[in-house]
N, C-alpha and C positions, 0 to 999 in steps of 0.2 A: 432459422435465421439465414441458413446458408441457400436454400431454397428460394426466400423472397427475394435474396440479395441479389440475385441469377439475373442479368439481363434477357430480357424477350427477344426471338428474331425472330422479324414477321416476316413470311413467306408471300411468294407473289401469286396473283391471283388471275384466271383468264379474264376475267371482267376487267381489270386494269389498261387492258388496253385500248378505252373508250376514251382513257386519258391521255392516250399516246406514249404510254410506257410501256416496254416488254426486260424478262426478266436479261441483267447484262451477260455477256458470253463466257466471259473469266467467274463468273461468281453468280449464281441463280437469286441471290438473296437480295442480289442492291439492283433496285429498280432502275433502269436505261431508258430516257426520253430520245425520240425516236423525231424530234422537230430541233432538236437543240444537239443532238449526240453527244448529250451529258449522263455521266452516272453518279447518281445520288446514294446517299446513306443506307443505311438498312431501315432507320428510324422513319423516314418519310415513306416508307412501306406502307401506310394504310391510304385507303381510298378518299378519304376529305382533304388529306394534305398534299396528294398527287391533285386533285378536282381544283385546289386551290389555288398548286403553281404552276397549272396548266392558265387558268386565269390572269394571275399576276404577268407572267412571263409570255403567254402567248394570246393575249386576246382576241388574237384574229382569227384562231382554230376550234374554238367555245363552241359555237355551232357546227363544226364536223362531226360528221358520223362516222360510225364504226366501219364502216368499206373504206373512208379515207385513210385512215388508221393500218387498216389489215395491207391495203396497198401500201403505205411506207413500210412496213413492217417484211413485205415479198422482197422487195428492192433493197433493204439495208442486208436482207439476208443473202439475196446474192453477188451484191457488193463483198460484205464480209467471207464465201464459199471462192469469190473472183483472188480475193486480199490474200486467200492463205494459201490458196493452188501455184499462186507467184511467189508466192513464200518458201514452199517447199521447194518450187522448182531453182529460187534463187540459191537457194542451199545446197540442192544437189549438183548445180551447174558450178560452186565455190568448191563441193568437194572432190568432187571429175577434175577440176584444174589441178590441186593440189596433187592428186594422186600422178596427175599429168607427170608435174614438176618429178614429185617423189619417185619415179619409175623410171625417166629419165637420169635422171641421178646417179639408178644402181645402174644403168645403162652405160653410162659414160664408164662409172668407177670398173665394172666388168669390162670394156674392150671391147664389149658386140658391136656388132652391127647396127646401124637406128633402124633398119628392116625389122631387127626382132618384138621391138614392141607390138605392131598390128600384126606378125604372122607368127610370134609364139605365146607374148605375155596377156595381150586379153584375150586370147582362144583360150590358155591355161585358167584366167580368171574367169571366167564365163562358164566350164566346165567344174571347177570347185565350186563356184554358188549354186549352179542345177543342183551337183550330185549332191555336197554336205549337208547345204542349208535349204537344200528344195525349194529355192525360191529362183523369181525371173530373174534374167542375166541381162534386166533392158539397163540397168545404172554403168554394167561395167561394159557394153555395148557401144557406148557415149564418149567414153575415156579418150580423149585425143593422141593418139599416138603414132602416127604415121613416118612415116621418115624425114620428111621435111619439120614437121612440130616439136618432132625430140632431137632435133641438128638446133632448130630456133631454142626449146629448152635449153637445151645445154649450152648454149652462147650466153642467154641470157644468166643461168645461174653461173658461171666462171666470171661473166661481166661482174655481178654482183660480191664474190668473194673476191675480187679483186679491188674492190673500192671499201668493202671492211677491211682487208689488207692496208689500203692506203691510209685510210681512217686511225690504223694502230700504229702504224709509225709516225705517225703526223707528233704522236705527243708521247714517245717513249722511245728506249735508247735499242738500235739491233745490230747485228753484226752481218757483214754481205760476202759473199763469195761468188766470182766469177769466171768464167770461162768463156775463153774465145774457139769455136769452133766451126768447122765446111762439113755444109751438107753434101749429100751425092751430084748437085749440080751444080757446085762449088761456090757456092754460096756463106758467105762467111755471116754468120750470127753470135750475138754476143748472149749468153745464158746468165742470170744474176740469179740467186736465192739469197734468202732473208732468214734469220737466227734470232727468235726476240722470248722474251717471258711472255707465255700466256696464263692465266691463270695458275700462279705459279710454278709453270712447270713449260718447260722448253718446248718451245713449236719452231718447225720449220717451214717455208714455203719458197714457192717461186716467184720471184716477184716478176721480173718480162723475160721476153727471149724477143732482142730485136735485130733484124739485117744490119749489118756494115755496109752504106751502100757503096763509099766512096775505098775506102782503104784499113788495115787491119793496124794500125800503128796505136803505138798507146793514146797521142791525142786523139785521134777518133774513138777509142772506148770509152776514153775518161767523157768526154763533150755527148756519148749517147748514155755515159748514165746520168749526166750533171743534168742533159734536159730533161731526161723521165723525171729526176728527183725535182726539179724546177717545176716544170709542168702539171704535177699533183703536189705540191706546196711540201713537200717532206723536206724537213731541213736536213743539211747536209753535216751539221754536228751530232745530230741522231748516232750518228757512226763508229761504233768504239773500235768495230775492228774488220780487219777484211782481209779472206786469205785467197790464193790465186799460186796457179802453175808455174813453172817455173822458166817460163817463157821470157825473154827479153822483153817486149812492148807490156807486159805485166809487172817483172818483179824489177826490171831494169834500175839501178840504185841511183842513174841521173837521169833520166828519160820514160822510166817506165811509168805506167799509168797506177800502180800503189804509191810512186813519189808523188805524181803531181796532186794524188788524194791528200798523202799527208800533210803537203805547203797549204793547201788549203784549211784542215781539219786533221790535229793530232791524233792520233789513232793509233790501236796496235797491227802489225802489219805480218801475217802468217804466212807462213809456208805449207800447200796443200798437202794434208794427211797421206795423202793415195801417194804422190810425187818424191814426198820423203821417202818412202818406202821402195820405188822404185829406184831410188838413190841408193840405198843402202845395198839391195841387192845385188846391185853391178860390184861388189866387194865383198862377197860370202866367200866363205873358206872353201875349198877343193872340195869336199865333200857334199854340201850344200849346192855348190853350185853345179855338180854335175847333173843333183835330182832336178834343179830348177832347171835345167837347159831340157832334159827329157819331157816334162810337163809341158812344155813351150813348144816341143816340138810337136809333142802328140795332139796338143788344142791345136796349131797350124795346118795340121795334115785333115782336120774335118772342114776344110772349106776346099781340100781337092782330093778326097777321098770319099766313098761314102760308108757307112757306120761298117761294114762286115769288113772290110779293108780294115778301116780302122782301128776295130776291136784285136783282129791279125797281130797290128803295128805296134800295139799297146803292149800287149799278152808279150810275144818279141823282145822290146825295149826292157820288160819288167821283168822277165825270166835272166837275159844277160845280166841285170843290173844287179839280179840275186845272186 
């Protein structure tokens, strides 16, 4: 019973192709009309019902011969040999990018050079594939890496975590901390990070670092963060709290730019961790404060000593102190 009950699968035949059938590429069983680029059932597998729907369907091909036939049959095949060679190659040219990005990435998070990509990391890739996997090294050959491509990577992926950044405080509560600081050519820039939940669990980031162009007073820091936070839609109640130096144009209790945050948006308003601390110290007891002054001293003396002096001045200080 279990034997009759068995479906038939009927196999294709080289005679079939007088009907302009050949077996299809994903499946040898279901017969591929080669005027229509349709694939049929398993069941219209035999020869009277192929003779039939070539009839019904293509009356005008009934008297083609078998050369008509074998020539669609060259052509659809190196259509389909053209289909999959761009196939592959679209693949492998998706996966070069990726790798692109991906390499770049550890590039940036390392601190090299973007030289290192084309003069140590695909030479090293190129040399594992030979040796391990004995195969060509033509895929990681390809790999775009050069100095300019991994400076463009890496614009482009910082661009993009930055607009996920904006994207997550758009619709959730974080805390900011700022800092007003001069570069070596006295350039005043204002530094912001961001303190929010991620997946329940604390992340931090940076949100800008932008020039002061005009002056360093609190309205100008308050006015260059209210536009970033304007200019990407982050509302300004988002803000539970914000801690900051203890600088006048910061903490200042009538003028400083933590008041004119909180007139605007209640907030809790902190005192930088680091800055307490440095508070505190200026009032250690005698003892304490003789070991911090030596330690102060000894870090000072390696920007006009160099180490063997140093180590001297050290050794010195910490023999008297014993």
């Amino acid at each position: 019973m279990s034997s009759a009950s068995k479906k038939k699968i009927w196999q294709y035949s080289e005679e079939y192709l007088k009907f302009g059938f050949i077996p299809a590429v994903h499946d040898a069983r279901l017969p591929f009309c080669l005027l229509c680029q349709q694939c049929l059932s398993n069941e219209l597998m035999k020869p009277g019902r192929l003779e039939a729907r070539l009839k019904a369907k293509h009356k005008d091909q009934i008297s083609s011969n078998l050369n008509y036939f074998q020539i669609l049959k060259k052509n659809f095949e190196k259509r389909a040999t053209l289909k999959s060679l761009f196939t592959s190659l679209n693949v492998n040219i998706n996966c070069t990018l990726e790798a692109s990005y991906q390499i770049s990435l550890l590039i940036a998070k390392s601190g090299k050079k973007h030289t290192t990509g084309e003069q140590l990391i695909k030479p090293s890739i190129s040399t594992f594939v030979k040796t391990v996997f004995g195969k060509d090294d033509r895929d990681s050959k390809i790999i775009p890496l050069c100095n300019n491509t991994v400076s463009r990577r890496i614009d482009e992926l910082s661009e993009d975590v930055g607009l996920q950044l904006i994207e997550k405080l758009k619709t959730r509560l974080f805390s900011v901390q700022m800092d007003e600081s001069t570069l070596r050519d006295s350039e005043a820039v204002l530094l912001t990070y961001v303190r929010y939940i991620d997946n329940n669990d604390f992340a931090e980031e940076m949100l800008f670092c932008k020039s002061l162009k005009s002056s360093i007073t609190a309205k100008d820091i308050y006015s260059t963060l209210k536009s970033y936070l304007d200019t990407n839609k982050i509302p300004m109640k988002n803000i539970t709290s914000c801690a900051a130096d203890g600088a006048p144009n910061m903490m200042g209790k009538k003028n400083g730019c933590l008041k004119l945050m909180k007139d605007e948006n209640l907030m809790l308003l902190v005192h930088c961790v680091i800055h307490r601390e440095n508070l505190v110290a200026k009032n250690l007891p005698p003892i304490l404060y003789k070991i911090m002054n030596l330690v102060v001293k000894c870090v000072n003396s390696i920007k006009v000593q160099d180490k063997s002096a140093f180590l001297n001045y050290f050794v010195k200080k910490t023999m008297k102190s014993i």
